[in-house]
Each structure stands twice: as C-alpha cells, then as structure tokens.
C-alpha positions in Angstrom: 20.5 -24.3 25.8 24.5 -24.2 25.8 25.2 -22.6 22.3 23.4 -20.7 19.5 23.5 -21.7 16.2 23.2 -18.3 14.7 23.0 -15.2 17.1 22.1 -11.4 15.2 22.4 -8.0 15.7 19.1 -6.9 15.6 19.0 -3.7 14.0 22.1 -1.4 12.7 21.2 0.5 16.3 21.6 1.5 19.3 18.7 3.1 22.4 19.8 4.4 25.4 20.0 2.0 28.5 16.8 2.0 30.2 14.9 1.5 26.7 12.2 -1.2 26.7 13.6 -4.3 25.6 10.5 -5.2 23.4 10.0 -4.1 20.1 9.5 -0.6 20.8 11.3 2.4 18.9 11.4 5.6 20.3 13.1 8.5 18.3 14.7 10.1 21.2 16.0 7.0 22.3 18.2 6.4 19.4 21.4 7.4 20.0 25.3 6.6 17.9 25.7 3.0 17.3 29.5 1.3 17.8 29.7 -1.3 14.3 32.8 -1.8 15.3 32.9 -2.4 19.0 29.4 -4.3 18.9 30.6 -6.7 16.2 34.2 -7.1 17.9 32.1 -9.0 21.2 29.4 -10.6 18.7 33.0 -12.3 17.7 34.0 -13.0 21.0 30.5 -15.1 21.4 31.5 -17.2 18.3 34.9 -18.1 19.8 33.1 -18.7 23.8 31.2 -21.6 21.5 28.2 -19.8 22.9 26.8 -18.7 19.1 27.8 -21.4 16.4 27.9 -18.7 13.6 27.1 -14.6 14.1 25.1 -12.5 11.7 23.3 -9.2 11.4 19.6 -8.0 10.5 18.8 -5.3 8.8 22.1 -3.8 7.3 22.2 -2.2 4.2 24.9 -2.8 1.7 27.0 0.3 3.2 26.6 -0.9 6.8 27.6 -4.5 5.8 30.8 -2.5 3.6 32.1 -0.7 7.1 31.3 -4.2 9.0 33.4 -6.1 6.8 36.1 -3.7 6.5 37.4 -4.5 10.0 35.3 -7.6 10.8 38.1 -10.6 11.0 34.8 -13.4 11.1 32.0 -12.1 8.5 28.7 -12.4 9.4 27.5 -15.4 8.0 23.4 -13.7 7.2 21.9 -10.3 6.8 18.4 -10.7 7.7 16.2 -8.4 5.3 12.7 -7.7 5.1 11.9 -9.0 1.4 9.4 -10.1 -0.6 7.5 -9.8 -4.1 7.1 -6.1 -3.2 10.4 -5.6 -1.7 12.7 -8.2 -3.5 15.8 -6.3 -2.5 17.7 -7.0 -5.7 20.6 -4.5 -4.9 21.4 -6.5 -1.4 20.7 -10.1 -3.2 23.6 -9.3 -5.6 25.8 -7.5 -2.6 25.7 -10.5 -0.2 25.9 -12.9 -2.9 29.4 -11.5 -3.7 30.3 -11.1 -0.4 29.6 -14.7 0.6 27.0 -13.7 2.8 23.3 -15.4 2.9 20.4 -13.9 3.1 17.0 -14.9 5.4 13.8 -13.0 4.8 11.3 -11.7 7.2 7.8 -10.4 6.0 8.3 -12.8 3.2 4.2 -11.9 3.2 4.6 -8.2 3.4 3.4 -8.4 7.1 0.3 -8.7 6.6 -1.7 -6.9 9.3 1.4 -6.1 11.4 0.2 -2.1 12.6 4.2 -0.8 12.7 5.0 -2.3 8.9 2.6 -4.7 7.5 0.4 -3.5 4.3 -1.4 -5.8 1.8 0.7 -5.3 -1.0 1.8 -9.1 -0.9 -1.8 -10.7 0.6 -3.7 -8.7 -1.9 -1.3 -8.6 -5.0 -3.3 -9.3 -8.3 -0.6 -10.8 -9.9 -0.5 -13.2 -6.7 -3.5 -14.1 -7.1 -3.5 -14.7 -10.5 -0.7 -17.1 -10.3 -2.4 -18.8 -7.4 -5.7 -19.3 -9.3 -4.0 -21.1 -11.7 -1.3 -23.1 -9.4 -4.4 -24.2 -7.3 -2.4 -22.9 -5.0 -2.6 -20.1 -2.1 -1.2 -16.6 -2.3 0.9 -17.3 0.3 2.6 -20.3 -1.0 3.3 -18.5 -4.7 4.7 -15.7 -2.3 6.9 -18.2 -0.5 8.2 -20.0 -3.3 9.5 -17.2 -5.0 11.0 -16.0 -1.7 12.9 -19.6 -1.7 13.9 -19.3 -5.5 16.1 -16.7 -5.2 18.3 -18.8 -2.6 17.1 -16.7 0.8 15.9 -19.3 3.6 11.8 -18.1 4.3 10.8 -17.0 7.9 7.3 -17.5 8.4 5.1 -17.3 11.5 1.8 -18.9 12.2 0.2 -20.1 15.2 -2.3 -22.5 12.8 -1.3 -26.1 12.3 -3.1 -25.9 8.9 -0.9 -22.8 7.4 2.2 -24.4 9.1 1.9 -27.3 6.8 0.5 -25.5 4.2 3.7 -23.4 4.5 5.8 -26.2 3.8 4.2 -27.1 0.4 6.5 -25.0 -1.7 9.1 -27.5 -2.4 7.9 -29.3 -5.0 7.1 -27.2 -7.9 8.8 -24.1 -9.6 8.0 -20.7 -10.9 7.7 -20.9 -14.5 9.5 -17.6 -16.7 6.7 -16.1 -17.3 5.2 -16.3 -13.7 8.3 -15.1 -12.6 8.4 -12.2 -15.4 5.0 -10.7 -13.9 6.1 -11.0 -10.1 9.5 -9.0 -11.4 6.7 -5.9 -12.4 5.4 -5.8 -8.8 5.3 -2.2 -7.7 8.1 -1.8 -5.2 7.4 -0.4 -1.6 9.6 -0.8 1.6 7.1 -1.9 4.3 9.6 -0.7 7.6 10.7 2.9 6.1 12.6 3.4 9.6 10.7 6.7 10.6 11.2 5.2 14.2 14.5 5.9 14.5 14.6 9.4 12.7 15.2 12.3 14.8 16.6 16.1 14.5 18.7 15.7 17.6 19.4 11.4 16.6 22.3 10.2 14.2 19.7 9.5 11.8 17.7 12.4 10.1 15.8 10.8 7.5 15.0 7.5 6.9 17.0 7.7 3.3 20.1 8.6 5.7 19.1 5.4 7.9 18.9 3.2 4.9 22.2 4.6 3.1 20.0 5.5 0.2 18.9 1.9 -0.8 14.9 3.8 -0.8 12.1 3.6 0.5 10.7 4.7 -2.7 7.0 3.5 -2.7 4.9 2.9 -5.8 0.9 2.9 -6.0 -0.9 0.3 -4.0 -2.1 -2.7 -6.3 -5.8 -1.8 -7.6 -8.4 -4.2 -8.1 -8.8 -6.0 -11.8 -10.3 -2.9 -13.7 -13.6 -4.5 -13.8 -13.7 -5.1 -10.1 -13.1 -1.6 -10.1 -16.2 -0.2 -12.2 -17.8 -2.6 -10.2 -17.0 -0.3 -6.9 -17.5 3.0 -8.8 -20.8 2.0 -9.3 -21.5 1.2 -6.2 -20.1 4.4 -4.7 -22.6 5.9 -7.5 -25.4 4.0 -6.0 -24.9 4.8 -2.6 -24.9 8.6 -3.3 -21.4 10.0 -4.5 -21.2 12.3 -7.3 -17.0 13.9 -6.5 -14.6 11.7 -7.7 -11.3 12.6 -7.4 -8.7 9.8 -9.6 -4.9 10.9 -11.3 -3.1 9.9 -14.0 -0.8 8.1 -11.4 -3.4 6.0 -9.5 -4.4 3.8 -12.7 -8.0 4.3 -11.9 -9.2 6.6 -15.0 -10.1 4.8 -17.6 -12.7 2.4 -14.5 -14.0 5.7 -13.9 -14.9 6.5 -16.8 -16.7 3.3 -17.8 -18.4 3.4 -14.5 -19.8 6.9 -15.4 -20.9 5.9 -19.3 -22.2 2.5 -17.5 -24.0 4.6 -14.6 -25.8 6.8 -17.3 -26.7 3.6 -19.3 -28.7 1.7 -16.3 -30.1 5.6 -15.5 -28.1 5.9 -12.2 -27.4 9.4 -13.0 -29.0 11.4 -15.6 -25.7 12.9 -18.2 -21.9 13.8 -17.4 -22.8 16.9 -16.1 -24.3 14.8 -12.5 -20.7 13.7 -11.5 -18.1 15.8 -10.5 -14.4 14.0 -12.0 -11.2 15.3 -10.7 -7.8 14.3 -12.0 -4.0 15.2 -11.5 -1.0 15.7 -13.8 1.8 13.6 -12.6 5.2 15.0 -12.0 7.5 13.6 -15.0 4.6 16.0 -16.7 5.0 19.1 -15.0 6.9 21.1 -17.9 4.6 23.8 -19.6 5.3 21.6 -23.5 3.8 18.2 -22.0 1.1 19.4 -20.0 -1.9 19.7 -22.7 -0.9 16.5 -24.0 -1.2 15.2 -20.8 -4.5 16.2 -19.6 -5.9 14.8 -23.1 -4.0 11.4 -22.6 -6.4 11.3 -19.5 -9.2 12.6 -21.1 -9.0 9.8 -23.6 -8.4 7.5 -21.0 -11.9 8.8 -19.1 -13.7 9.1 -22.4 -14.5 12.5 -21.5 -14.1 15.9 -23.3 -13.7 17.8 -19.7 -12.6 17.7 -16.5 -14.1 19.2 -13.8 -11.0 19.5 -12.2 -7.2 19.5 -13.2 -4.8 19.3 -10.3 -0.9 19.6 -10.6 -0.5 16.8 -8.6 2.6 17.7 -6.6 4.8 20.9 -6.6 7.6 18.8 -8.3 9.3 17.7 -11.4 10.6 14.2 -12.0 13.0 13.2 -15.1 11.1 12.3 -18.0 11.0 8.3 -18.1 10.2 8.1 -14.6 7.2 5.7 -13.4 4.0 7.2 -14.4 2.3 5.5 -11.4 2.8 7.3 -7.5 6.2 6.3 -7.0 9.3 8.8 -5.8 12.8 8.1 -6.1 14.8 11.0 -4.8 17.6 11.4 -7.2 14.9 11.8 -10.3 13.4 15.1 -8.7 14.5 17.9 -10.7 13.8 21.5 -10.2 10.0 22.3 -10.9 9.4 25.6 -13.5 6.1 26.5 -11.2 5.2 29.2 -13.8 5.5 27.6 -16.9 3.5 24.4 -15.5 0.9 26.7 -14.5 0.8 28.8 -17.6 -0.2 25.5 -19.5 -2.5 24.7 -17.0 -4.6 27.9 -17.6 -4.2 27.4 -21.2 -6.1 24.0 -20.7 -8.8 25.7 -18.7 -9.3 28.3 -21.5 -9.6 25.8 -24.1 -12.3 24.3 -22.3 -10.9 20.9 -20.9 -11.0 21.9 -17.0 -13.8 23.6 -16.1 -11.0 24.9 -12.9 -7.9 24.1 -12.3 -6.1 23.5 -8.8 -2.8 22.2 -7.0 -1.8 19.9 -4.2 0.2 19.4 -1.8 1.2 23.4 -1.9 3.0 25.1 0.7 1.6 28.7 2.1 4.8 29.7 0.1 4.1 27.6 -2.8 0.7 29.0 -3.0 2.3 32.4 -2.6 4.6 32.3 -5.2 2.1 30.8 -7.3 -0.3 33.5 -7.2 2.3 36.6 -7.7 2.3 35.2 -11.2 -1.0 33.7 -12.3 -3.6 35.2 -14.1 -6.3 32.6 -13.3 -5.9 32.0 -9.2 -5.9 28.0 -8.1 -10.1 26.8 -7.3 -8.5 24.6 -5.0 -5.5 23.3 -2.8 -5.8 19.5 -2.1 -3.3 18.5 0.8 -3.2 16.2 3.9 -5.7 17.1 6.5 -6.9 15.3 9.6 -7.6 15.5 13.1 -3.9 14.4 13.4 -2.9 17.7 10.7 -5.2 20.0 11.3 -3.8 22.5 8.4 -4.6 25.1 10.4 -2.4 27.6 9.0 -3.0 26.7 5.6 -6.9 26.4 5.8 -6.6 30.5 6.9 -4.3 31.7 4.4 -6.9 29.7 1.8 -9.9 31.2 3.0 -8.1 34.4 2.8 -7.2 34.2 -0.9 -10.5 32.4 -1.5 -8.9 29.2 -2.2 -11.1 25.9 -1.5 -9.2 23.0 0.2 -10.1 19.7 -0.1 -8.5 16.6 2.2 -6.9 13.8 1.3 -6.1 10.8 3.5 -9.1 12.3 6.4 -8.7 9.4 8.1 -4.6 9.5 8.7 -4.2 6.8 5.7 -4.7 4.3 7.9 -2.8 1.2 6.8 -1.5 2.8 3.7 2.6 1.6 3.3 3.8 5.1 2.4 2.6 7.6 4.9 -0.1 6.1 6.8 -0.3 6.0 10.3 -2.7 5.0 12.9 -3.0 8.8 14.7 -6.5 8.6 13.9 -7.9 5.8 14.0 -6.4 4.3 16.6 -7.2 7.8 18.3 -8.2 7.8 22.0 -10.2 10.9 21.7 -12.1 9.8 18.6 -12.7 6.6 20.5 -14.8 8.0 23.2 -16.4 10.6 21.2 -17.3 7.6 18.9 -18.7 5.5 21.8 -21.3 8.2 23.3 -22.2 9.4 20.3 -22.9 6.1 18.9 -21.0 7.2 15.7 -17.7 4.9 14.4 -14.6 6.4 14.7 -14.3 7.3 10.8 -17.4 9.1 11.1 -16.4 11.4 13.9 -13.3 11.8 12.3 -14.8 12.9 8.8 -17.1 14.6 10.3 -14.6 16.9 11.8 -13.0 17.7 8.4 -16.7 19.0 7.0 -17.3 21.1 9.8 -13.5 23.3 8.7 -15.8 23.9 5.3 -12.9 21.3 3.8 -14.2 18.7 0.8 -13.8 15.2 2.1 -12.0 12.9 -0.1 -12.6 9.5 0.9 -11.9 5.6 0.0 -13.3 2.6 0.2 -14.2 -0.5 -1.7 -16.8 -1.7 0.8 -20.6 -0.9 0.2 -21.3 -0.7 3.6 -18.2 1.4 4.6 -19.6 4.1 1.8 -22.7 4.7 3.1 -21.7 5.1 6.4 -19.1 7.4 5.3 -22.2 9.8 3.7 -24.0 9.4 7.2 -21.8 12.4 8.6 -24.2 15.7 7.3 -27.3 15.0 9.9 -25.3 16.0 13.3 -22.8 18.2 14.6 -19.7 18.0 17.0 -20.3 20.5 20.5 -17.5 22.6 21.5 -16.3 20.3 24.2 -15.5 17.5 21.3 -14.0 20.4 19.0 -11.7 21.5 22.3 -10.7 18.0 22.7 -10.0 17.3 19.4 -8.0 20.5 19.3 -5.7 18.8 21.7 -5.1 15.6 19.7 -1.1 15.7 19.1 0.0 16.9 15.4 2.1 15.3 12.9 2.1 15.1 9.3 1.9 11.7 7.3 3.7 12.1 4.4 7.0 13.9 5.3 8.3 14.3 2.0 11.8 12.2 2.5 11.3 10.7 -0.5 11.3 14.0 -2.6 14.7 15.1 -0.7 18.5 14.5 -2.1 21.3 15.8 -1.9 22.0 16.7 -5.5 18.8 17.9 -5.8 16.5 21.0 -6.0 14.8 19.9 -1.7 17.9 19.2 0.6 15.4 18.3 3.7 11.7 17.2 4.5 11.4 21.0 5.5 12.9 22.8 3.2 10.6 21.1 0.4 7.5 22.1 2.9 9.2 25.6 3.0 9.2 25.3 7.2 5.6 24.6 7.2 6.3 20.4 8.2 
C-alpha cells in the first residue's frame, strides 16, 4: 500500500536495538523512551502522506498530558485495553476532553491469551445473565457495551461464524439496568506491565509504568452461589475435609450450606469432620473491629467456630474500602500488628477459632509478631511453589514450630493478579510428569507435601479433584528433587499494589522486608 490510514506507537516504550521485533518483552531490554522525538517523526509520516492520521496505544492520561504538551498534530486515538472488567473510565473522560478517540483491544478480556488474557469477561456472571435473557452470546453483550460508550471494538477471530456473529451488535441497546449491573463488575487490569519493570529499567513498578492509573485487581467472579455448594460438595465427595475460604473471596456462606447439606445426605458425619479456615480482611485489621468481624463470618458460615482464623494480609486498608480481594495503593494505611493480634487471641479464648494464624508474613513480620504474643501463630499461609520455594521461610517456621500451608501450589496459573505460568508451563515438571506417568499438577503438588507444607488447592472440576488427592501413594527420588531445586525463582504476587508513596510500604521490598 501507498499510505496508512492510522499508524500507532505501539507502546509508551522503547528496547534496545537488536530486541525481537515480535511481541516479546524482556525487562532488561527496556530502556528510556524519547515522547518527544518519537512523536516529532510519527508527525513527519503524517505530512510524507504515508499515515493519513497518527495515534498512540497504550498511553495513560499523564503520557498523553506530556505528548500533547509539545505535540503540534494530536494523536487522533489512544488504543486501550478495555472492557467490562477494565472499562477505563478515568481515560474515557480524559480523551473525550482532549478530542481524542478511543479503540479497545481485549474488548473480551483476552480470553486465553497466556501473557494477559483471564476469564473475567468470558466467564462473568453478570454476562451471562444478560446473555440468557438477550438470547444473545456473552461475547456480543460484551461487545455492545464496548461500542456504547463511543470506543470503535477490535476483535479477532479466524471463524466465519463469530466474525458475523461479531457484527450483530448494532441493532439493539443496553437497557439501564443491564448497564447498572455491568458498572459493578469487579475491576482488574489484564496487561499489569510487569514486562517492562526492572531495578536497573526506567520503570520500577508497574504503578510507576502506568502513572498510577492501577492495576488494582478485585476477586475473580465466582460461580452463582448454588453452583458453588454444588462444587463443595463435590470436593466433599471426592475426599476433602480442609477448606480454606475468607471474608474477601465471597465463598462463606456456599461453604457453609455445602457443610449443613453434606451432613444432611450423611456425606460426613457432624462439623467436627471438616476442617474450615477463614481470613479477616484488611479494612478489618484494627484490634475494635476484629471480634465483630470473625462473627459476621461465622454467621455467614452458620457456624459457632472456626477451625482456623487467619489475618489475611499484614496490612491495613481505610475503612470503606472493598470488602472483596481488591488493593488500591493509596488506601493502605499503617497496620497496628499488636493490637490486630491481641484481638485475635481474644477470639481464640472465647472459643470461636479453635487456632489462630497469619498470611503472607515476612520472617520479620513473624518476628515481630512473636516478641509480643502470648498465644504464637498455628500457621503461616503464603505463596509456595516449585517456582518460590520459601525456603528461608519454611526453616525459620519449623524452627518456631510454626506450620505453613501453600497457596497458589501451582504458580496461580491463569489467575489475572499474580499468576504466572512458571509451573505449569514448567520444563522440568514436564518430563518428570511424562516418565512418571503423573500430570504436571500432580508432580508439582506433590512436591509441596513432601516440604511437610499443607496443600491448598482449587478447582471446580470433579475430575481435576481427585486427581489432585492422587499425590500421597508415591514419592519424588533425589534426582527429581535436585532438578527441581534448579527450577528458576520468582515470586507471583510482588506486592506493587500494596506500595505508595504516601504510604506506610514505599517498594515491593520493603513491604516483604528484603525477603522478595
């Protein structure tokens, strides 16, 4: 072709020369990007006739502020990801004044893409909902309200079908209340821009990357609650008595229906055959609102114990912050560790936690926990895989005869927030997988048993649950261990979110007191 009729800068970036020129993001490679001198020849293309009109991808509302303050032709787009779980409200209203329109990509959340793609679109309840009732699919709902708010819709297919099924979305509207549900969509950035974070890089977080317009995530959508007792039973049926849930995963009050149901149909015997875990979330952790807390999820359970109370997270969040997992960094406020924990002893004295126990506690944390407690922590639950081993924390646990159970053991594989694909996509797994005739989660939970570490796992799949239990019958040899010992380390969830300026964590590391 002769001309363009829209030509982008890709991403807000620059690699070194020599960097692949596919869609590959190295950190190292990153290196100080020239706004001004890239844009000034982007210009240069509109006047050659070569690009009809120029544009950008990818800019947040502060990178778009420095473009146009010496820009003499604005861009004429800023291509965002956005969609129901990413509806980029701040940027809508930026561009909007700025005379700048805005294209989406992802408008399905990616589904399936392994570098950004989650299911918090494909799978959305409310979605699905609205499709049932549209007689419409979840990706034409998705689409539609992608094209109400005035952005132009990128989708991809290679199927005839969907391509003309994609085009079905001109004809009808949202209605107010349709629209009103989609607006309480939990909000989750699918690309958090961890890629081009580096110590030694212009970018050291991904907050820094995105000028502070978040990557704040928000719990994945759950199941309609009675597809959910639905799978607790299950789990009960296939053998699992541990079940760990929080205040902030919305999952308590199935649990506990799926327990008195359980009982009922003589699954289990009483209360006292299950083992329930739960957490106090972080707008609770202030020693006046934690009793009050633990009985608003007792009620919710329908239980008069817990087997275990967790603080959920060394951290305290303003009061009025979302109760489900969601961080935004300039709501974290210092954290009064001793009064917290004073109240949770109280509520293990009174009865309602059998033990009590943290997560996500540093060495240090633990340390400083334990100069002042009277009743020592049961357990520490933090991230553990073959991909963060823990070992330093699993000795200084054993040492103080703390018991550490793991969370995401399988790398959180296709989780939005922190997971990753360092295990399962593992190469060492792989082939110990393939001659021992074992699939990869197996090897891979298996190795978490062996370091004496409870397994917390999760799945809504009958068939993944029992073979998730098929783990205690065989043992990995040294040469596996050895190999596995040599498996690269890196944690999932670095703890950006929980870091601000103005606040009591100024860096990922500090808030892991060095231990990241």
């Amino acid at each position: 072709m002769d001309y363009l009729d829209l030509y982008h800068i890709h991403w807000p970036v620059r690699m070194k020369n020599g960097s692949d020129q596919s869609v590959k993001l190295v950190n190292e490679d990153v290196i100080p990007f020239d706004i001004r001198g890239t844009w000034e020849a982007m210009e240069e293309c509109y006047k050659l006739g070569l690009a009809k009109s120029i544009g950008v991808c990818n800019f947040s509302c502060t990178k778009l502020s420095q473009l146009l303050s010496h820009a003499t032709i604005p861009p004429a787009v800023n291509q965002v990801e956005m969609h129901v779980a990413w509806r980029q409200e701040k940027m809508l209203a930026f561009c909007k004044e700025k005379g700048i329109h805005v294209s989406a990509w992802s408008p399905l959340g990616a589904n399936g893409i392994p570098f950004w793609g989650n299911h918090a679109v494909m799978q959305n309840s409310v979605l699905k909902d609205i499709a049932f009732h549209r007689q419409k699919s979840i990706p034409q709902v998705a689409l539609r309200w992608v094209y109400e708010q005035g952005v132009s819709v990128l989708v991809k297919s290679f199927n005839k079908d969907r391509m003309r099924e994609n085009l079905q979305i001109l004809d009808w509207e949202l209605n107010n209340e349709e629209n009103a549900k989609i607006q309480e969509i939990p909000q989750c950035r699918g690309f958090k821009g961890d890629l081009f974070v580096h110590p030694d890089g212009p970018y050291k977080s991904p907050d820094e990357f995105w000028d502070g317009m978040g990557t704040a995530p928000t719990a994945p959508t759950l199941p309609p609650i009675d597809q959910l007792v639905s799978i607790f039973i299950d789990a009960i049926e296939a053998g699992y008595r541990h079940f760990d849930t929080a205040a902030a995963y919305g999952s308590e009050e199935a649990l506990g229906r799926a327990v008195a149901e359980a009982i009922q149909r003589r699954l289990i015997e009483s209360r006292e055959d299950v083992f329930i875990t739960s957490k106090l979330w972080c707008t609770e952790t202030h020693h006046g609102l934690v009793l009050p807390a633990l009985k608003r999820s007792l009620a919710r359970l329908g239980m008069d114990y817990l087997d275990l109370y967790h603080i959920h997270w060394p951290v305290r969040m303003k009061n009025g912050s979302d109760q489900g997992v969601k961080f935004v960094n300039e709501d974290v406020i210092p954290f009064d560790m001793k009064g917290t924990w004073e109240a949770i002893e109280e509520c293990h004295k009174l009865g309602l936690a059998k033990s009590i126990g943290v997560c996500n506690f540093s060495c240090t944390k633990l340390s400083q926990l334990l100069s002042h407690a009277t009743i020592p922590p049961a357990v520490n639950q933090v991230e553990m895989h073959v991909a963060w081993r823990q070992e330093k924390m699993l000795a200084f646990c054993k040492e103080k005869g703390i018991h550490v159970s793991a969370w995401s053991p399988l790398g959180a594989n296709g989780i939005p927030f922190w997971g990753n694909h360092a295990v399962m996509q593992n190469s060492v797994l792989k082939d110990i997988a393939f001659h021992r005739q074992k699939s990869i989660p197996q090897v891979a939970l298996r190795w978490v048993y062996e370091q004496g570490v409870s397994v917390l796992v999760k799945s809504f799949n009958k068939d993944r649950m029992r073979e998730n239990l098929q783990i205690l019958d065989w043992e990995l040899s040294n040469e596996e261990n050895a190999k596995i010992q040599e498996i690269p380390q890196c944690r999932g969830f670095k703890g950006e979110l929980l870091v601000h300026p103005d606040g009591p964590y100024k860096s990922p590391d500090e808030f892991w007191d060095g231990e990241l």
